[in-house]
N, C-alpha and C positions, 0 to 999 in steps of 0.2 A: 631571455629569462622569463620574459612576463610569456610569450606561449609556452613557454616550458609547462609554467604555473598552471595555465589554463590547460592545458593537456591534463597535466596530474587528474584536474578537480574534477574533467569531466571524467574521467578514467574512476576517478574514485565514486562519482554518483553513479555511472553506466555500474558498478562491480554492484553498489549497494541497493539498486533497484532489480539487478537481476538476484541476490539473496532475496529483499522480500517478496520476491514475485514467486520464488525456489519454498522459501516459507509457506505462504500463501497455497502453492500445489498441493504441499504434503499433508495443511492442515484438511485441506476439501480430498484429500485420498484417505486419510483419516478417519473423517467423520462419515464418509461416502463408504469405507471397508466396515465401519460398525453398526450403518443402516443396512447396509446387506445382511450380516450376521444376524442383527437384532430382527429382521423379517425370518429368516429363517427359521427362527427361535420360536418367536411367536406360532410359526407355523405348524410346528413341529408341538407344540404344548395346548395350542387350539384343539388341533386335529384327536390330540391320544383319545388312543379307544375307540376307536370308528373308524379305522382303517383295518379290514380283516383280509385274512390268507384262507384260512379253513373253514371249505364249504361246510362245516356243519356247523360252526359258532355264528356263522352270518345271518342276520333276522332275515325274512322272507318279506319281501316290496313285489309291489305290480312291476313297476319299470325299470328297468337297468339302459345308462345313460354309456356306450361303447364309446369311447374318445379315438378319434382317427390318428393312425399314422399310415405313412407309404408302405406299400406292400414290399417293394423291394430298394437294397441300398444302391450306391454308389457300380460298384461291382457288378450289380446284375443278380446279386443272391439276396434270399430270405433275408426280410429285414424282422431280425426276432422278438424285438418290441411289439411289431404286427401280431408275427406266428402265436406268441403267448396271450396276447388280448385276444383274439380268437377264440383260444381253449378258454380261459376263464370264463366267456360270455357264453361261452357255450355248455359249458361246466355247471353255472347258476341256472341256466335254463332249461337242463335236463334234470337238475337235481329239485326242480319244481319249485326255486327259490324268486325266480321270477314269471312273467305271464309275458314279457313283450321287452323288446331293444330298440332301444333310438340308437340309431346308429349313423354319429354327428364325426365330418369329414370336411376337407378339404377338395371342393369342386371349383378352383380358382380357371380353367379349361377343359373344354373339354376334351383333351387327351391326358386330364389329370383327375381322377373320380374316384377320392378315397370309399367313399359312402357305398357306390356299385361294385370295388375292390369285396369291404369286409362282406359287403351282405352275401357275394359268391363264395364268399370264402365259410359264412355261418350255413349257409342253403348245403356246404360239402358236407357240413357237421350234423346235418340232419334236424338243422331249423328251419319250422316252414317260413317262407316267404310272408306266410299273414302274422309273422309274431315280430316283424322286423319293420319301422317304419326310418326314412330314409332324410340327415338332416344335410342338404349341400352346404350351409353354411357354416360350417363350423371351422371357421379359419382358425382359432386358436379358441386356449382353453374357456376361457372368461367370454366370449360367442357361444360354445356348446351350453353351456351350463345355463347364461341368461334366457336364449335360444328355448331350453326344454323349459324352462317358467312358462315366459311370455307366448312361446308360439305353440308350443306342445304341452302346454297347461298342466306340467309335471313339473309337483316341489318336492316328493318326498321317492326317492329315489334309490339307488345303489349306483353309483357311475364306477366305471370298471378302466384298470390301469395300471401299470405300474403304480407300486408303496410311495414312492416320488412325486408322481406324478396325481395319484390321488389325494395327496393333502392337500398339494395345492387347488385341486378340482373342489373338492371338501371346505376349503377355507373361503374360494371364493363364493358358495353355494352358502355359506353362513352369514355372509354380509348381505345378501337376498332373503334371509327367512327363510330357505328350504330345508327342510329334512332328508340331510344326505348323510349315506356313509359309503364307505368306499371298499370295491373285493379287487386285492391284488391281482394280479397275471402276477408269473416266474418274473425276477428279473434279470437283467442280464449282466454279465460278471464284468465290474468295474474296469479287467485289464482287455475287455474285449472294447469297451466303447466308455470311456472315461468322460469326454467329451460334452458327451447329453447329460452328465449326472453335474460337471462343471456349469451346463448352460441352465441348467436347473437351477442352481445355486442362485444366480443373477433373475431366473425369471420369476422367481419369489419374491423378490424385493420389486422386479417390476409391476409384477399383480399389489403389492401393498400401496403402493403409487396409483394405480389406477383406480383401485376402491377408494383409497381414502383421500388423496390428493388430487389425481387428475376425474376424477369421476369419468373415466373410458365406457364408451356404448359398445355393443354389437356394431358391425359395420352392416346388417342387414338383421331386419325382423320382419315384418310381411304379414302375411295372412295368420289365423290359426290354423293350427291344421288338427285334426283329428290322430285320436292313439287307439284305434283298435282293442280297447281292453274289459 
């Protein structure tokens, strides 16, 4: 009888510490689903009005800041995130709305060179080589951006990109002082790649964390380098 007893009691405190432990998840899933949201939000309410589609409503800047992606996906075909950054930078550049492109990639190998990718790919477009300066380090968004301040002594800008992906570019360039707005590329239709618009979601609340909480660096800054302009 008495381990009966002791059975029960343990059986009852093991049920009652794994409820407040079950408690405890949902309220940190809770409060962690409306930090993401409320980043978003902010984002999204920071950003309005500076993020443009229509090259003729967009003010005219010297420099336009191109954000890298891989040229090609999974598959082996056009990755259309690429294809459309292209056109847009190339688009502002011919319609005289900018004078020169940074053009900030991921060079993590060298058998991987976003930066050599677009700039072949703007030289097809009929941009010269001297209106393109070339940034390897731009491992992620919050690197390009700090990057064109500090190394490429550019704060007042147009960074070019997906509506998505510019506000976030946009928001983190406001907690530095620069003068940025943002010219969309086409984006791509939600049921073709949902995925990126999902990681999106999350990498907005990441970037709020790193500005305001973790104070996140560049993983490289270096020399200055000269903008041709």
């Amino acid at each position: 009888m008495k381990y009966l007893k002791k059975f029960v009691l343990l059986d009852f405190l093991s049920h009652r510490i794994k409820k407040k432990s079950l408690n405890y998840f949902l309220l940190i899933a809770v409060l962690l689903s409306i930090a993401v949201w409320a980043s978003n939000v902010w984002i999204e309410l920071q950003t309005q009005g500076r993020i443009f589609s229509n090259i003729n409503d967009i003010p005219t800047k010297k420099v336009a800041l191109l954000l890298g992606v891989s040229k090609y996906v999974k598959t082996g075909s056009i990755n259309l995130y690429y294809k459309y950054r292209i056109e847009a930078a190339a688009q502002l550049y011919k319609a005289g709305k900018i004078k020169h492109i940074i053009v900030s990639g991921d060079n993590r190998t060298k058998y991987y060179n976003e930066p050599i990718q677009m700039r072949r790919s703007l030289m097809e477009k009929d941009i010269p080589a001297t209106a393109i300066t070339l940034d390897y380090a731009g491992f992620r968004t919050l690197d390009s951006v700090v990057r064109c301040r500090e190394v490429f002594s550019q704060d007042d800008i147009i960074v070019v990109s997906q509506a998505f992906h510019n506000k976030r570019a946009v928001f983190i360039s406001d907690f530095y002082g620069m003068k940025t707005i943002g010219f969309s590329a086409q984006d791509v239709n939600y049921q073709i790649d949902m995925k990126t618009q999902i990681r999106e979601y999350i990498a907005r609340f990441k970037a709020v964390l790193d500005l305001y909480v973790l104070g996140t660096q560049p993983k490289f800054l270096g020399n200055k380098v000269n903008v041709p302009i």
